[in-house]
N, C-alpha and C positions, 0 to 999 in steps of 0.2 A: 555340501555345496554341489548341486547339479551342475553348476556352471562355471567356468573359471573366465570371473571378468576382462578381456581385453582392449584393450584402445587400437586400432587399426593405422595404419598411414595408408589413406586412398587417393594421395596427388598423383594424378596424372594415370591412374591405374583405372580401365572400361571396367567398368557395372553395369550386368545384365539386371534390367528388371522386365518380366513379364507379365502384360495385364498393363493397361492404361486409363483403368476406372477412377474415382477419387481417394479408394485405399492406397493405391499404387502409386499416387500422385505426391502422396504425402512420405513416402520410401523418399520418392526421387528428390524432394525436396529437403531430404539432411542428408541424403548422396552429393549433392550439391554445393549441402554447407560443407561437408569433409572434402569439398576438391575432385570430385570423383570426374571422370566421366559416365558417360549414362548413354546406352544403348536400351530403345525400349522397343518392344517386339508384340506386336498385338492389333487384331483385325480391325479394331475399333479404337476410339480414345476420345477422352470427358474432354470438355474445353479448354480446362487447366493444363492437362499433358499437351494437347496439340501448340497451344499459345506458348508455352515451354519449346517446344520443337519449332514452328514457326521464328521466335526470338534465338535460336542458333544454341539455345542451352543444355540441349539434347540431340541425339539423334534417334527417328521415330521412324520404325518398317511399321507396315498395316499392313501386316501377313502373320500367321499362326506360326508357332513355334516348333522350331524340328532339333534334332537333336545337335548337328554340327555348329547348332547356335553357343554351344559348351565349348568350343573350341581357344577362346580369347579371353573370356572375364576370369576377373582375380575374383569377384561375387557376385552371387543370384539373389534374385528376391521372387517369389513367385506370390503374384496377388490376381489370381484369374477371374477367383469364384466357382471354379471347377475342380473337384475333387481329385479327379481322375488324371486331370494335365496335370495340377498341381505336383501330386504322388510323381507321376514321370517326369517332372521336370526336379524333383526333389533327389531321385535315382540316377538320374543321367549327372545332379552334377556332382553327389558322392563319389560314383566312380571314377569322377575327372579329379577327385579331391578338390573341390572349389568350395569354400563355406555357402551353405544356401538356408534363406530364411523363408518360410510359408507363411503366409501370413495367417492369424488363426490359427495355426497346427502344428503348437507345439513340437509332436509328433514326428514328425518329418521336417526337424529343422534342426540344423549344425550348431546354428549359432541363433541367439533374440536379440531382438532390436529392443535397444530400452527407453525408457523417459528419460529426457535430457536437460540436465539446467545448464543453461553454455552461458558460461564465463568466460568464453576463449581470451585468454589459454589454459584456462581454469575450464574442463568441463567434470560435470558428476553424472554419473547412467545409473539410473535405479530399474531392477528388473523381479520381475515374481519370477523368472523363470517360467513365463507363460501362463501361468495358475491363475494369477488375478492382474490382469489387466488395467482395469480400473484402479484398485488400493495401488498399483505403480504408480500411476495415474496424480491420486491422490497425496501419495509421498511428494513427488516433485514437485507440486506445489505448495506443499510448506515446506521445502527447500526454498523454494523460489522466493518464499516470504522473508529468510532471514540470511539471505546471500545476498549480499549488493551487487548490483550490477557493476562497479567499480573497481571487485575483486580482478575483472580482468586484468585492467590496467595496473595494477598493483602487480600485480604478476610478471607482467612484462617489464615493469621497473625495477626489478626482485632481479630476472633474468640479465638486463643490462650491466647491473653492480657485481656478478656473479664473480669474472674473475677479479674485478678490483679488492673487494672482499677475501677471497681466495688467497691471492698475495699478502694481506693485509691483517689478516686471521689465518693461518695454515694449519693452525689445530682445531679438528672436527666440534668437541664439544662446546668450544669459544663462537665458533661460527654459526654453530647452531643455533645457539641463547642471541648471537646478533639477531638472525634471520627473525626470531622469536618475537626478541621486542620490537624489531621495524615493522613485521606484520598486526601487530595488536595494540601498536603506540603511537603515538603523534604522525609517526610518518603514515600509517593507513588514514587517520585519519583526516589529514591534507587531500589526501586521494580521492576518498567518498566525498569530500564536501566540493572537487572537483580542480581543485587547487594542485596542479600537478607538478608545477616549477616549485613550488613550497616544501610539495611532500621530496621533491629532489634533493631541497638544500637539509631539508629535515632529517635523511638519510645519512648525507656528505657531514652532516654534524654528530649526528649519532657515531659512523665510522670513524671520527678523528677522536672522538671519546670527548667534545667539547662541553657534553651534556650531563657529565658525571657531578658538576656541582648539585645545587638548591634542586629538588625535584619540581619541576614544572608543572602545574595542575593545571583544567581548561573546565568550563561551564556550557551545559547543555541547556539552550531554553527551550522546553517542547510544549506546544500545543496538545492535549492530553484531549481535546474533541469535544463533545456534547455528554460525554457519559458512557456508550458504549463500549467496550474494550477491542469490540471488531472494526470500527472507526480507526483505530490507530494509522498512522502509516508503518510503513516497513521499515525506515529508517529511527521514527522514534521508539519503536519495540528492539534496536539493536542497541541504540544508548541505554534505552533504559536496563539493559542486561550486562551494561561493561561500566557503568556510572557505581561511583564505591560510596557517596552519598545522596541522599533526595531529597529535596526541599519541595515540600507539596502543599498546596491551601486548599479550600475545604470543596471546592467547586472541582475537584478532582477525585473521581469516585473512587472508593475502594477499590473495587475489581483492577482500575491500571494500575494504584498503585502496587498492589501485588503480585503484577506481572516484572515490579525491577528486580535488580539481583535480590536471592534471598537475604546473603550478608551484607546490605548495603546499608548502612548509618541513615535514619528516617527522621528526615527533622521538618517539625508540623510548624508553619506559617499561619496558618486558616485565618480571614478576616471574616467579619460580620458586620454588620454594620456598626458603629460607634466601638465595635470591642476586635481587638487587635490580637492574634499572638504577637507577633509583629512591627512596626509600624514598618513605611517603605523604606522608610533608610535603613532601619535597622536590619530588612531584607537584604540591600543593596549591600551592606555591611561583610552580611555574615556570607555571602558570597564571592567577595574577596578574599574573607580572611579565609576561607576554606579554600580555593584557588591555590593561593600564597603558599599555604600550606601540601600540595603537591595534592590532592585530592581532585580527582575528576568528580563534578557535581554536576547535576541534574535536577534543573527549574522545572519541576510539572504545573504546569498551568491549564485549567480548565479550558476548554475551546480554543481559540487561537490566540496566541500570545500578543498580536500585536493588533488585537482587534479589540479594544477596553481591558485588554490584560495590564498595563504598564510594564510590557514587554520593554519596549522604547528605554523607559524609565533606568532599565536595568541593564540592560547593552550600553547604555549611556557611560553609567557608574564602570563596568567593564573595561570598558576602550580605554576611559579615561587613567586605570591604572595599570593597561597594559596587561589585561587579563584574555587570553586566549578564549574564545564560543564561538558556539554553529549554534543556528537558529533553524528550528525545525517546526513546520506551521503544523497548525492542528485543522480540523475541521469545525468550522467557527457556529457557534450555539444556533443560531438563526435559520443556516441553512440545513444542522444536522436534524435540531427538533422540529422545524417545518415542516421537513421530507417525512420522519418517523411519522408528522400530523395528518399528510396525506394537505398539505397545503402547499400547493409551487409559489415560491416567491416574485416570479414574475410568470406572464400570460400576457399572450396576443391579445385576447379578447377585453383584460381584466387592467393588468398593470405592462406599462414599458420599464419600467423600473423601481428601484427599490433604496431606501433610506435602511441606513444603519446607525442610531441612536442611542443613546444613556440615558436612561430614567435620571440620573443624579451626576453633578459636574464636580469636581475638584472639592468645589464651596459645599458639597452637598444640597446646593440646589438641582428645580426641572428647568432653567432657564432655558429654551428650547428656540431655534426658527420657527415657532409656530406657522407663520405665511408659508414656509415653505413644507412642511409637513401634511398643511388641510387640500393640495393642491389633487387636483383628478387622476387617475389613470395611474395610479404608485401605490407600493407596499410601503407598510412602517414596520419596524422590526426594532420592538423599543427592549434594550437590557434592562437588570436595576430597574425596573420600572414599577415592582410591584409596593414598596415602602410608598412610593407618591402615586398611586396608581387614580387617586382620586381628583388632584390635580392636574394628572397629566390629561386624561378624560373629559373635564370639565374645561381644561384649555382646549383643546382641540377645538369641541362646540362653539367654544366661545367664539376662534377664528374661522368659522366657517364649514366646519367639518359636518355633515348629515347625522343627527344620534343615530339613525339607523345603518351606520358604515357597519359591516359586518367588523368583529373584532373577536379573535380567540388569546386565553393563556395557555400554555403547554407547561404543564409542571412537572419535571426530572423529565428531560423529553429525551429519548433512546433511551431510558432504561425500564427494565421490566413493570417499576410502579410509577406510567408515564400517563399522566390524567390530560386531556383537555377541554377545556369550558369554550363552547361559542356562544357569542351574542352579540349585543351590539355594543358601541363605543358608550351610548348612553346608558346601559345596563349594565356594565360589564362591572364597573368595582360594586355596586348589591350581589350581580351574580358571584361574586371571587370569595366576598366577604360570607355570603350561605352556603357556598361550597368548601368553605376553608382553604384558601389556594394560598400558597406562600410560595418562597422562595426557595432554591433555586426555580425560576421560572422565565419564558419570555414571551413579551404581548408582541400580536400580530395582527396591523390592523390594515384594512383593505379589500376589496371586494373578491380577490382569490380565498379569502375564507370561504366564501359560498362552496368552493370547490372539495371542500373536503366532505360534503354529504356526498360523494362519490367518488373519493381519491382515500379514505381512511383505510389503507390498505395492511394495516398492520393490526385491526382488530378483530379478534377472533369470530365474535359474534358479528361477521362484515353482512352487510344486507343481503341475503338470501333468498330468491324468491321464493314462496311457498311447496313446499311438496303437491305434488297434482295427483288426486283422489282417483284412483281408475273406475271408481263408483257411478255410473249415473246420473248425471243431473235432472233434480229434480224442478219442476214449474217451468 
């Protein structure tokens, strides 16, 4: 270990930074967040520093740096650009013993400033030690993906119960295993879902030991996206890693599911059309009973849960038994496989808006608004729609619609074997039926289809103009 990581207290303590260009600007700006104050020293300054010093958040000489400027700060930063200052400003503040950082140069520096995920009062510093920059860089960021931003608060509620707790627990290994479960059990997760009076009493119950009877289980509904596994949000990649069962259907691709915990109890719903593992009650069922039974569960559901999912349906049955869930949206089929199509679901030019539809109702019919569907200047964005695909088509026409409304299918749209058909509304189930287009898939109908011969930004072979001959032309 080149370095031996420490946490600083810079309240109320001057910070030299020298150089007022945009490297130095971004110094000054986590000098800032730690409390610091900030003396900046330098002939010139980019817009950011002077607008800083202007707003009274610094103080800013536009003079060159001499030496008795070592006189005051607890720390330097030197971001000049000049080698030579850099070095003498790197020496003058060794010999004063003041930590000083160069930016770029490793070298000649006491101490590194590193990537920071601030969860105040939760912070984490990842550093190469100057080496690699970047891969720093890039660590923090998946940090950043699997830390909630809610750890702060949790922390600071952690901190308020401290001596209550202390009194209440005075042997170390008891208080430990407290601290343990409040941070990885119902009380965090009151906190994440934002619910802060909740994760209080959650606490205050846990300390009184109210909670040692029946173990209390809770249900996760997550939205599981279009298919992609990089679609996810951040918060349903944390359930899905703390969830001890999965309940998943078939519109839920492999890839997520294999990102939940590895030992987590996999139990397969998948519906098809007319053929069920499941039926919905019996869904709704076995998610009680697994609840009841003290198991944290996790609903993965294809695209957005409450978007033709019967998300609804199953929060319902929840409430009504007094079952504990957070609902976690997904990114919903329509707009994830649109985008991958390189088709915008709405446009100035094209549509003001946009319909979101089901091929198939309750009854397993298309009974549809038709009037309201053939109407100008809107997208249709029909699920389920390719078992009736022939009906829904030939309704359309029927109320008014142009056969030649531009209309595409996207079949497994974000993932790697993501096919789409365009054509028109009057062609489109011949076209579906010679291309073999099935399901999972969704129809899009509306004149922004046009846009995808120049928005299909995800395929390889994207229109390239010709390579240019440096040969002579000939005639």
């Amino acid at each position: 270990m080149n370095y031996l990581p420490i946490f600083i207290d810079l309240t109320r303590s001057q910070c030299l930074v020298v150089g007022a260009g945009e490297v130095a600007h971004r110094k000054i700006e986590t000098l800032l967040k730690a409390k610091a104050g900030v003396v900046v020293v330098s002939k010139t300054a980019c817009t950011a520093v002077a607008a800083m010093a202007a707003a009274g958040d610094i103080k800013l000489e536009l003079r060159g740096y001499i030496p008795t400027d070592m006189n005051s700060p607890s720390l330097v930063i030197a971001a000049t650009g000049d080698h030579a200052l850099n070095k003498c400003i790197a020496d003058d503040a060794r010999r004063c013993r003041i930590p000083v950082n160069v930016v770029d140069n490793p070298a000649l520096c006491s101490f590194i400033m590193p990537s920071i995920v601030d969860r105040s009062p939760v912070v984490i510093a990842v550093s190469t030690g100057g080496a690699a920059p970047v891969l720093a860089r890039i660590l923090r960021t998946k940090l950043e993906t699997i830390i909630p931003a809610s750890y702060g608060r949790l922390a600071d509620l952690m901190h308020d119960f401290r001596g209550t707790v202390r009194e209440k627990l005075p042997h170390g290994i008891a208080r430990r295993r407290f601290w343990e479960q409040a941070a990885t059990g119902s009380v965090a997760e009151r906190m994440f879902e934002g619910k802060d009076q909740a994760a209080v009493e959650e606490l205050e119950k846990l300390l009184a030991g109210t909670d040692r009877g029946a173990p209390s289980g809770e249900v996760y509904l997550v939205g599981g996206g279009p298919g992609d596994p990089d679609l996810l949000t951040f918060r349903a990649l944390r359930l899905m890693q703390q969830a001890e069962v999965v309940v998943y259907d078939r519109l839920v691709a492999p890839q997520i599911v294999d990102l939940c915990r590895k030992d987590a109890e996999r139990v397969f719903v998948g519906k098809q059309r007319d053929r069920h593992a499941l039926d919905q009650v019996e869904i709704n069922t076995l998610l009680v009973r697994l609840s009841r039974a003290g198991k944290r569960v996790i609903r993965l559901k294809g695209g957005d849960p409450f978007l033709f999912g019967r998300g609804g349906e199953e929060i319902d049955t929840l409430a009504a038994n007094g079952i504990n869930f957070q609902i976690v949206p997904g990114i919903t089929a329509a707009s994830g496989c649109a985008a991958y199509a390189g088709i915008p679901l709405t446009h100035r030019d094209f549509a003001q808006q946009c319909l979101f539809v089901t091929g198939h109702q309750k009854d397993g019919t298309t009974t549809l608004p038709w009037d309201v569907l053939v109407k100008p200047q809107q997208t249709i964005a029909i699920y389920m729609g390719m078992h009736g695909i022939d009906e829904l088509c030939a309704q359309l026409v029927a109320h008014g619609m142009s056969g030649e409304m531009p209309a595409a299918i996207i079949e497994r749209g974000t993932m790697p074997g993501q096919r789409v058909l365009v054509s028109t509304i009057a062609d489109l189930p011949v076209a579906a039926k010679n291309e073999a287009y099935a399901a999972p898939a969704i129809i899009i109908v509306g004149e922004v289809v046009k846009l995808r011969d120049r928005l299909a930004w995800r395929e390889t072979n994207a229109r390239q103009p010709p390579p240019q001959s440096s040969a002579p032309r000939r005639g």
